[in-house]
C-alpha positions in Angstrom: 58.0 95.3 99.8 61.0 96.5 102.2 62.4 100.0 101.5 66.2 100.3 102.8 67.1 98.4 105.7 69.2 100.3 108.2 71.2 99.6 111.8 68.5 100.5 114.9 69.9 104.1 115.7 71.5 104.8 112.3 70.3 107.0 110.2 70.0 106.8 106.0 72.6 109.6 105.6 75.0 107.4 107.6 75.5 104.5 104.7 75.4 107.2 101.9 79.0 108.3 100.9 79.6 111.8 99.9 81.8 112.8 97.3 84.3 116.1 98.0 85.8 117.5 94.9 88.9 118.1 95.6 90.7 121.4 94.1 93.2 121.1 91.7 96.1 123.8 91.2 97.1 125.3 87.7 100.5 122.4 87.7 98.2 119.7 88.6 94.6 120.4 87.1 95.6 117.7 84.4 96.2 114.6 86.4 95.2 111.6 83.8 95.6 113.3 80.0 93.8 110.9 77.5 93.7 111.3 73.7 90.4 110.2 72.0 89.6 109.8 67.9 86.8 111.8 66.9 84.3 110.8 64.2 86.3 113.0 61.9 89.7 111.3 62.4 91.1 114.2 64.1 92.1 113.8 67.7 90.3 115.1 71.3 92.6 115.6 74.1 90.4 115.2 77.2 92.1 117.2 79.9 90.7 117.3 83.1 87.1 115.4 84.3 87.5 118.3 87.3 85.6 120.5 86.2 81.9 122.3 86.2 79.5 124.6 84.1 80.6 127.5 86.6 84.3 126.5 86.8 85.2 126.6 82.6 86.1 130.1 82.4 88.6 129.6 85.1 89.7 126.4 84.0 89.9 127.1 80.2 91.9 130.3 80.6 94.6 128.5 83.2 94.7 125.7 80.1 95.3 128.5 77.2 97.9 130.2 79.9 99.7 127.2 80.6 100.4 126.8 76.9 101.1 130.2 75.7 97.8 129.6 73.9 94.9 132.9 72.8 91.5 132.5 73.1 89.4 133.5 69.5 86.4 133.6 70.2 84.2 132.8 73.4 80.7 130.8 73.1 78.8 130.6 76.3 75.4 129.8 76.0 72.8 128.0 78.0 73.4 125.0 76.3 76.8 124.5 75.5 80.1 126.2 76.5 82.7 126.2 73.8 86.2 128.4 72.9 88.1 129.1 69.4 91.5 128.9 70.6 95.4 128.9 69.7 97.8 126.5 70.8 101.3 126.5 68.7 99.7 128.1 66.0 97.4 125.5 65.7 93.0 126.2 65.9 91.4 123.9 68.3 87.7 124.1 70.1 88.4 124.1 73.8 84.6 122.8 75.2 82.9 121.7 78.0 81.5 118.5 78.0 78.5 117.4 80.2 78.4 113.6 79.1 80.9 112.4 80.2 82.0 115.0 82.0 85.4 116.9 81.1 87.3 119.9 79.9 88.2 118.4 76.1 90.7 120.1 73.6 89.5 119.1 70.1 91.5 119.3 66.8 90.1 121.3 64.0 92.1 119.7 61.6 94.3 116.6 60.9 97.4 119.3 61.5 96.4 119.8 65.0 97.1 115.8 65.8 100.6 116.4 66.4 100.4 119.4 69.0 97.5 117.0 70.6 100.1 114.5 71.3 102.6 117.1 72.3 100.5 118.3 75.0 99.4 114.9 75.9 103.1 114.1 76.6 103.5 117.1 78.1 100.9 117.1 80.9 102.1 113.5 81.9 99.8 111.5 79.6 101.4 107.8 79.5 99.4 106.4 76.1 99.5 108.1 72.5 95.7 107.2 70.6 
C-alpha cells in the first residue's frame, strides 16, 4: 500500500492548502444573508458563516448594534452559546451554530418572520425563503 506520493524535494506541507480567515468589518461582516424555515415554521436568518466560539461576543454585539437591537439575556456555556435579543420590538435567539457553522438569528414567533426578511433585504440578501 502507497501512502501520499510527493515531487523528489517537496515536502507534504507543500500540496496542502491553508485556509486564512479573512476579517470582516462591522458594514461587511454579513456578506451572503440567507433565510432558512425552521421545523417550527418560523424563519432563521443565517448571518455570517465568519465566525468562531471565541469571536460571538464580538460579533453578536456588532449584529444587535447595527440594528438598534438590546440584548436580554446572555447564555454562554460550554456547550452552546445563545442570546435573548430585540430587534424592532421583535424576540429573537441570536446563537452560535457549530454544525454548519454560522452566526443565525432565529424567530421566536411567526411575528418575527417579517423583521427576518427586513434584515435579510437589508444586509444585501438577494432571495426571500
Amino acid at each position: 500500500m502507497r501512502g501520499f506520493a510527493t515531487a523528489p524535494g517537496r515536502p507534504l506541507a507543500h500540496f496542502v492548502r491553508r485556509q486564512v480567515p479573512v476579517r470582516a468589518s462591522t458594514q461587511d461582516m454579513v456578506t451572503a444573508p440567507t433565510i432558512e424555515t425552521m421545523a417550527s415554521g418560523n424563519l432563521s436568518l443565517r448571518i455570517t458563516n465568519d465566525i468562531t466560539w471565541e469571536s460571538f461576543p464580538s460579533k453578536a454585539q456588532e449584529f444587535v448594534a447595527r440594528f438598534n437591537g438590546k440584548v436580554l439575556r446572555r447564555m454562554d456555556t460550554p456547550v452552546e452559546r445563545m442570546w435573548i435579543v430585540l430587534i424592532r420590538l421583535r424576540p429573537f435567539w441570536l446563537t452560535f451554530d457549530d454544525y454548519p457553522l454560522g452566526l443565525t438569528l432565529d424567530s421566536m414567533s411567526r411575528f418575527c418572520n417579517v423583521v427576518v426578511r427586513q434584515l435579510h433585504r437589508e444586509l444585501g440578501g438577494t432571495h426571500d425563503a
